[in-house]
C-alpha positions in Angstrom: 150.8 10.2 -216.4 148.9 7.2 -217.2 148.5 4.3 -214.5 146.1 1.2 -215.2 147.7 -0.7 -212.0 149.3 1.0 -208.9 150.1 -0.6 -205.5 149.9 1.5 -202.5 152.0 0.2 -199.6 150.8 1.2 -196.2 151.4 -0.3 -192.8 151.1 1.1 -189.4 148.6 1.6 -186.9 144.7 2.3 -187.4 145.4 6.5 -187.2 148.3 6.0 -190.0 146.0 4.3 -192.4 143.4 6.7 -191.6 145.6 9.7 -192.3 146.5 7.9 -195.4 143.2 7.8 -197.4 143.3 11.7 -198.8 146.0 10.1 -200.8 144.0 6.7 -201.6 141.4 9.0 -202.3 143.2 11.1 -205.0 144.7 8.8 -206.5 141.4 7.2 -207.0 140.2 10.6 -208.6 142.8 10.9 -210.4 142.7 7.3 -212.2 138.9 6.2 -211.7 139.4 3.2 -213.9 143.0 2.1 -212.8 143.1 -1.4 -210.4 144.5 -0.4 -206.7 145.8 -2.5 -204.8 147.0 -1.7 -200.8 149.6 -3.9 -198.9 149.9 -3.6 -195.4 147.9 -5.0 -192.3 144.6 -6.4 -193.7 142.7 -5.3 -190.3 143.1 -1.5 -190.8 143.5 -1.7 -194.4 139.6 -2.6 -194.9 138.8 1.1 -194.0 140.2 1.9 -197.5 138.1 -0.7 -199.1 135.2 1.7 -201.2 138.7 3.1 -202.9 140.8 0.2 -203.6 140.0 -3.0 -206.0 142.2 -5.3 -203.1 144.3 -5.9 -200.5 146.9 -7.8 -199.2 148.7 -8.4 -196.3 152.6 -7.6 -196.5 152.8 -10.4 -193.6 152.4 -13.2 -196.4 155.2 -15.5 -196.5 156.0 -14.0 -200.3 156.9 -10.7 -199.7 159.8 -12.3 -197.4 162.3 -12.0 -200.0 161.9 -8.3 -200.7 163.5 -7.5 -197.7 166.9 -9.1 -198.7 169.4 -8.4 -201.2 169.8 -10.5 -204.1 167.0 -13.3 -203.1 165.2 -14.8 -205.9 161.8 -12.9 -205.7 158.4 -15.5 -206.0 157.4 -15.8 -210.2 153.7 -14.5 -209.1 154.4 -11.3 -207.2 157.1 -10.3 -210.4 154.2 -11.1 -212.6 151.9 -8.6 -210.9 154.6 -6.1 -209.7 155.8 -6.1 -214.0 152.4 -4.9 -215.0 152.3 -2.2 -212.0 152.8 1.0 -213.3 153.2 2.8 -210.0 154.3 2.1 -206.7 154.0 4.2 -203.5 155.6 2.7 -200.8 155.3 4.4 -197.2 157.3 1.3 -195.8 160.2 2.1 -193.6 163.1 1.1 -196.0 166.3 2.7 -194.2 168.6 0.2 -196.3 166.6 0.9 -200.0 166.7 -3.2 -200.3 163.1 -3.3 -200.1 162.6 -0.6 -202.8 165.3 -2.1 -204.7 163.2 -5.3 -205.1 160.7 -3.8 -206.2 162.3 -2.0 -208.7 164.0 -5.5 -209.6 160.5 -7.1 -209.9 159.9 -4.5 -212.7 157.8 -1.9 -211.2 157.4 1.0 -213.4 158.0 3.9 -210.8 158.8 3.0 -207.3 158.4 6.3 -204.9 159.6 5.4 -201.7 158.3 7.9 -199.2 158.7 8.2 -195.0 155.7 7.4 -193.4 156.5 10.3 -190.8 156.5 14.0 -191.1 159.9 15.6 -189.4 159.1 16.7 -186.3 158.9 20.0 -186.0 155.3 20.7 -186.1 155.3 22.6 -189.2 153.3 20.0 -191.8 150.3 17.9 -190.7 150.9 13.8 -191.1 148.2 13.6 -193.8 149.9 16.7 -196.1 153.3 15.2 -195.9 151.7 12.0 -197.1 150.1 13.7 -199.8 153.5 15.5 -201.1 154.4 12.4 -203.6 150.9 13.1 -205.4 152.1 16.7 -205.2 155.2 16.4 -207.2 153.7 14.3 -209.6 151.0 17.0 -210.4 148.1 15.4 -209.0 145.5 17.1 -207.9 144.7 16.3 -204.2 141.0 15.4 -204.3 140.9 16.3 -200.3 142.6 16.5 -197.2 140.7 15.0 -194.5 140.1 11.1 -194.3 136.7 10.2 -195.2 135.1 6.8 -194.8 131.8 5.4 -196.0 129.9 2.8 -194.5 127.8 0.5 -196.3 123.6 0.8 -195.1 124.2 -3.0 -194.1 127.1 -1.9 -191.7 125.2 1.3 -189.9 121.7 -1.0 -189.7 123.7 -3.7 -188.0 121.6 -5.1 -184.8 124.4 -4.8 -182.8 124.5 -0.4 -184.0 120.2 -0.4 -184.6 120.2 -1.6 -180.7 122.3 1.5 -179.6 120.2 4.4 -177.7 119.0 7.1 -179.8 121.6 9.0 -178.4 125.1 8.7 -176.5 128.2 10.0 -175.9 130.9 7.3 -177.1 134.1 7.0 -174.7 137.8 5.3 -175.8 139.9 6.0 -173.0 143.1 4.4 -174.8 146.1 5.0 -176.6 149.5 3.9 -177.6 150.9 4.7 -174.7 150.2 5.6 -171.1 151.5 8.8 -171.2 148.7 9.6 -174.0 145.9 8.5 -171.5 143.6 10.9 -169.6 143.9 9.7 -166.2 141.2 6.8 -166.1 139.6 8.4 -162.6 138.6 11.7 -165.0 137.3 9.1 -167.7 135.1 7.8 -164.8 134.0 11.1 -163.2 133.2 12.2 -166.2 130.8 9.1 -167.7 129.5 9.5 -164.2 128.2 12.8 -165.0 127.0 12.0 -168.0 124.9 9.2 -166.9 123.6 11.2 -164.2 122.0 13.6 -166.2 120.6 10.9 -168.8 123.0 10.8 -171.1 124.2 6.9 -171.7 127.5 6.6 -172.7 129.4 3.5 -174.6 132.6 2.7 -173.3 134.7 1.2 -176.0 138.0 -0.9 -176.5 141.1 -1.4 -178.3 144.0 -3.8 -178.6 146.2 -1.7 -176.9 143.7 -1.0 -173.6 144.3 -4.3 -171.7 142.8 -4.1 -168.1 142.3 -0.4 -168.8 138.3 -0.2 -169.0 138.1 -2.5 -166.0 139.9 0.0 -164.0 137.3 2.8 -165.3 134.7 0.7 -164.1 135.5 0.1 -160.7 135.8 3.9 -160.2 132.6 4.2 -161.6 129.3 4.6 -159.2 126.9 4.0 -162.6 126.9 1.4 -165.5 127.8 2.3 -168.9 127.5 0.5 -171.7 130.6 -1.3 -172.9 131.7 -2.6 -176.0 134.4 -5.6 -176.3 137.0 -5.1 -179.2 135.4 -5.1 -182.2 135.6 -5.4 -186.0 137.2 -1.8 -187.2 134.0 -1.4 -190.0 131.6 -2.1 -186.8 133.6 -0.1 -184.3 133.2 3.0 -187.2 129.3 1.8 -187.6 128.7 2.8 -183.6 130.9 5.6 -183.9 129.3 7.0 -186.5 125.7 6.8 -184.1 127.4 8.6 -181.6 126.0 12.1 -180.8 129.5 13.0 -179.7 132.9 11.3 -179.3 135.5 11.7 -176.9 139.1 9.8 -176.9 142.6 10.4 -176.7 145.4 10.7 -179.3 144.4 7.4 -180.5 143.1 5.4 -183.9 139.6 5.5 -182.4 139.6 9.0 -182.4 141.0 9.2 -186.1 138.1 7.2 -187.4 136.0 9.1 -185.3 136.3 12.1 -187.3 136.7 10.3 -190.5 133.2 9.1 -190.2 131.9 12.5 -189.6 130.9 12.4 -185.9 132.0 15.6 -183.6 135.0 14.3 -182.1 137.0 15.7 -178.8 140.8 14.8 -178.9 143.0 15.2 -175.7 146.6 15.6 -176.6 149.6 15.8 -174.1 152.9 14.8 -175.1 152.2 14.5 -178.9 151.9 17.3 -181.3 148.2 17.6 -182.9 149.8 20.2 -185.4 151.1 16.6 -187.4 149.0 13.9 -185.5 145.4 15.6 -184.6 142.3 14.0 -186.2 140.5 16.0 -189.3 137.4 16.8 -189.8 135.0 20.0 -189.4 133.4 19.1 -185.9 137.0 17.9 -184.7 138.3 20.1 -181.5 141.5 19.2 -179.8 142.4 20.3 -176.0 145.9 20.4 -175.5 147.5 19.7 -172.3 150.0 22.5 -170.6 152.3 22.9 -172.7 154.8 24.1 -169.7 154.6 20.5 -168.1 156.8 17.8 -168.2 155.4 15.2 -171.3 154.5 12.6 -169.2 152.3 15.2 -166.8 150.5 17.2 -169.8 147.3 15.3 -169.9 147.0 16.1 -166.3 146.7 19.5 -166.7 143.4 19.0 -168.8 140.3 19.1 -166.1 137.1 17.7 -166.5 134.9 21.4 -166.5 137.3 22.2 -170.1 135.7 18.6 -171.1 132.5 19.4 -170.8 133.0 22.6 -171.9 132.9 21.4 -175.3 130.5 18.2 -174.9 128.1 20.4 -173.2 126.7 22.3 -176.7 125.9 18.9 -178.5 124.0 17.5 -175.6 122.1 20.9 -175.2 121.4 20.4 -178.8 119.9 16.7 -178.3 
C-alpha cells in the first residue's frame, strides 16, 4: 500500500488521544515520508505532534457540511481530501453521512472505525484501535502510548523549579463515581508530607471545586498546580518520582511519559481503559460492590503499599 497523504481523525478526551498514538505511531513507521494530518480537538491533539506534519480542529466552521447529506462541501477541504490517500476516521458516524462525505470529497480509502472497544473486557482500547492497521497488514510499531518532550519543555522554569523529588497527585476524573474519596486523597498527601516527601496537587477541566475540598481536609500544604498546558502538565509529570490518579487522562499521559504510575479503578474496566506502560500498576476496587461504592473499597495502606518501594528507593 502506498500513502503519501493520510488524515487521521481523532476526537475525544485526553485518555482517547493518548490510547490512540500506537496507531499514529505505526502508521508513522510504516510511511516515514508520507504528510499526516490529525483532526480532532487541537488541545489534546498536540500530544501527537513529534508524529504528525499538522493538525486541525474538526470544530472549524468547514467541516460543518460533512455532517449532512448532500451539502455542497467547501472547494479547499475537497482539494486536500482528493489528494488524501487514506483516511481513518474514529469519529462516531452512526448515520455513515460523515463517511460518505468524505468519500464524496474523493478520499482514496475511508476506514471508518468505533472509537470504542465492545464491552466485554476481552480487548484493551488501544488494540482495538490498532485492528484497522491490522487488516491492512501493517506492522504495529508498538502498543503503549509514548510521548516525547522537547529539552525546552522538561527545562521549563516552571518544571526546573519543581523539588528534586515528589509524588504528583490528580484526584479527578470524568465522573464522580471514578473519584477516590477526596478525604483519602488528603490523608494520604498528609502522610506523605509528613515524612518529607512534597507532593504536587494537580488539576483538570473536569475537577471544579474538587482540589479545594482536598485542601481544607488537609493539616499540611502541598504544592498545587492550576490547569495547565497539556505539553507542560506531561513536562511535571514526567519529574515526578511517582504518580498517583484515577481513571483519568492525567493518568494516561502519566504513563505515556514513562513515569511509575498508580491507577485506581472502580466502576470502569482497566482490562480496555487502564493506562500502559512498564511501571504502570492498577488497584481495582471490590469487584462485589455496587459501581458507584468500588473505589471505596480501596484503603489508603494498599496505596502506599505500592508508593512505598519508589520513595524507599529515593
Amino acid at each position: 500500500m502506498k500513502c503519501n497523504q493520510i488524515l487521521i481523525i481523532r476526537t475525544g478526551a485526553l485518555g482517547d488521544v493518548i490510547l490512540t498514538l500506537p496507531v499514529i505511531q505505526s502508521l508513522r513507521s510504516a510511511f516515514p515520508r508520507a504528510q499526516i494530518q490529525m483532526l480532532g480537538k487541537t488541545d489534546t491533539l498536540t500530544l501527537a505532534q513529534e508524529y504528525i506534519n499538522r493538525f486541525d480542529s474538526i470544530d472549524h466552521a468547514d467541516w460543518a457540511p460533512f455532517f449532512i447529506a448532500n451539502r455542497t462541501l467547501p472547494p479547499n477541504r475537497v482539494q486536500n481530501l482528493s489528494a488524501t490517500d487514506l483516511v481513518l476516521s474514529y469519529l462516531p458516524d452512526p448515520d455513515g453521512i460523515f463517511t460518505a462525505n468524505l468519500r464524496r470529497a474523493g478520499a482514496q480509502t475511508v476506514i471508518s472505525y468505533p472509537p470504542h472497544p465492545p464491552e466485554d473486557g476481552r480487548l484493551h482500547t488501544t488494540d482495538h484501535l490498532l485492528r484497522p492497521l491490522m487488516d491492512m497488514d501493517l506492522p504495529v510499531a508498538s502498543r503503549q502510548p509514548q510521548i516525547t518532550l522537547e529539552p525546552a519543555e522538561t527545562e521549563a522554569p516552571t518544571v526546573k523549579g519543581l523539588a528534586d523529588h515528589f509524588v504528583a497527585i490528580h484526584p479527578g476524573s470524568g465522573g464522580v463515581f471514578k473519584r477516590w474519596p477526596s478525604e483519602r486523597f488528603a490523608q494520604l498527601a498528609d502522610h506523605l508530607i509528613q515524612i518529607g516527601w512534597p507532593v504536587v496537587l494537580l488539576s483538570g477541566p473536569a475537577d471544579g471545586d474538587l482540589n479545594r475540598e482536598i485542601l481544607d481536609q488537609m493539616s499540611c500544604t502541598p504544592t498545587c498546580m492550576p490547569q495547565l498546558p497539556l505539553r507542560h502538565l506531561a513536562a511535571v509529570l514526567q519529574r515526578a518520582t511517582v504518580y498517583l490518579g484515577n481513571d483519568s487522562g492525567p493518568s494516561h499521559l502519566s504513563a505515556a511519559v514513562g513515569t511509575p504510575t498508580l491507577a485506581l479503578f472502580g466502576p470502569t474496566d482497566p482490562r480496555i481503559w487502564a493506562p500502559r506502560g512498564k511501571t504502570v500498576h492498577i488497584i481495582q476496587g471490590d469487584l462485589h460492590s455496587p459501581l458507584e461504592q468500588r473505589l471505596k473499597t480501596i484503603l489508603i495502606p494498599q496505596v502506599l503499599k505500592y508508593l512505598h518501594p519508589y520513595i524507599h528507593r529515593s
